[in-house]
N, C-alpha and C positions, 0 to 999 in steps of 0.2 A: 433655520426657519422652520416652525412647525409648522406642517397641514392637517388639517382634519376636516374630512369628508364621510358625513351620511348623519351627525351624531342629532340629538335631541332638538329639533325645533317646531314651533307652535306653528300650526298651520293656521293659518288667518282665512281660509276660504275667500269667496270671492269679495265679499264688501273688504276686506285686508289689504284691498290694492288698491284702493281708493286714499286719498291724502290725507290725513288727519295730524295736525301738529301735537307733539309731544304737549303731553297735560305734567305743569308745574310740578315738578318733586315727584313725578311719575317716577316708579323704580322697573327693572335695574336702569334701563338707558339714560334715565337721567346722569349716572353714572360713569356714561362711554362717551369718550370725544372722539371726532374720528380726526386723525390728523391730517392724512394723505392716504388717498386712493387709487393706481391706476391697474389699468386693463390695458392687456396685450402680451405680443411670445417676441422673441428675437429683441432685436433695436426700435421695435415699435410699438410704444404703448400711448395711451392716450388716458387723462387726466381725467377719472370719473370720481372723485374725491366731492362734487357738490349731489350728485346723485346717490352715491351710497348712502351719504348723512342726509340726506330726503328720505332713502326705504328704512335703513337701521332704526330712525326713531318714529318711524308710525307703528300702531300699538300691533302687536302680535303677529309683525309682519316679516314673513321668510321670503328670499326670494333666491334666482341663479346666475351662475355665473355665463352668462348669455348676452350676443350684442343687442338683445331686442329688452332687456331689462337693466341694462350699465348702458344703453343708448348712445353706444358706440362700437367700430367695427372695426380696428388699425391694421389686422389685420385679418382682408375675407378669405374664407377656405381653409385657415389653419385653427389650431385649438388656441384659445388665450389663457390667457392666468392672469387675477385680480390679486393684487397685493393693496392689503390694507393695513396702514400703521394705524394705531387709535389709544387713546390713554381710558384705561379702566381704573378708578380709585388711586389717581394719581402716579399711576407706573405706564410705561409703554410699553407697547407688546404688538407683533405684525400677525397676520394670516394672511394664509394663501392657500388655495384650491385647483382643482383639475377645472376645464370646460365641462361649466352643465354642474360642477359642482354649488349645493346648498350654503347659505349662510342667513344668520340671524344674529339676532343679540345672544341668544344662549348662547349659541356658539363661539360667537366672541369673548363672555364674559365664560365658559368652560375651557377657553383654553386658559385662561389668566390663574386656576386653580394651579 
């Protein structure tokens, strides 16, 4: 499994976290499906897979891997790890990060290089 933490993402400032549905044939995201998403460490994760594919495709929006932006907490007091499987141009590929670690579409579609 690869990780990659800290690499190139557009920071969206504050209007960036407001919801804006993907615009038709918008690139690259139009391109990334996300398949399955969860959050959590040990035997407890919990199912954030319609929340990631809400932040992934609003426009130029980064966000972290935190219970207060994956909107869930399975486990309080420990660090968590997000794994996300997702299809870029037709091939799968997962990422995974530290707690507090970054992710975006760049970074999705820089690992698939």
């Amino acid at each position: 499994m690869a990780v990659l933490v800290g690499a190139g993402c557009a920071t969206g400032g504050p209007a960036a976290m407001n919801h804006f549905p993907p615009s038709a044939g918008s690139a690259p995201s139009a391109n990334l499906v996300i398949i399955s998403a969860t959050y959590g460490s040990g035997t407890n994760f919990a199912d954030v897979t319609e929340r990631v594919n809400d932040l992934i495709h609003q426009p130029n929006v980064e966000f972290f891997s935190r219970p207060e932006w994956l909107h869930a907490d399975p486990t309080p007091g420990w660090n968590k790890t997000p794994v996300i499987v997702y299809e870029f141009k037709g091939r799968r590929h997962i990422f995974s990060t530290g707690e507090g670690g970054r992710v975006c579409v760049d970074l999705l579609i820089q690992q698939t290089d």
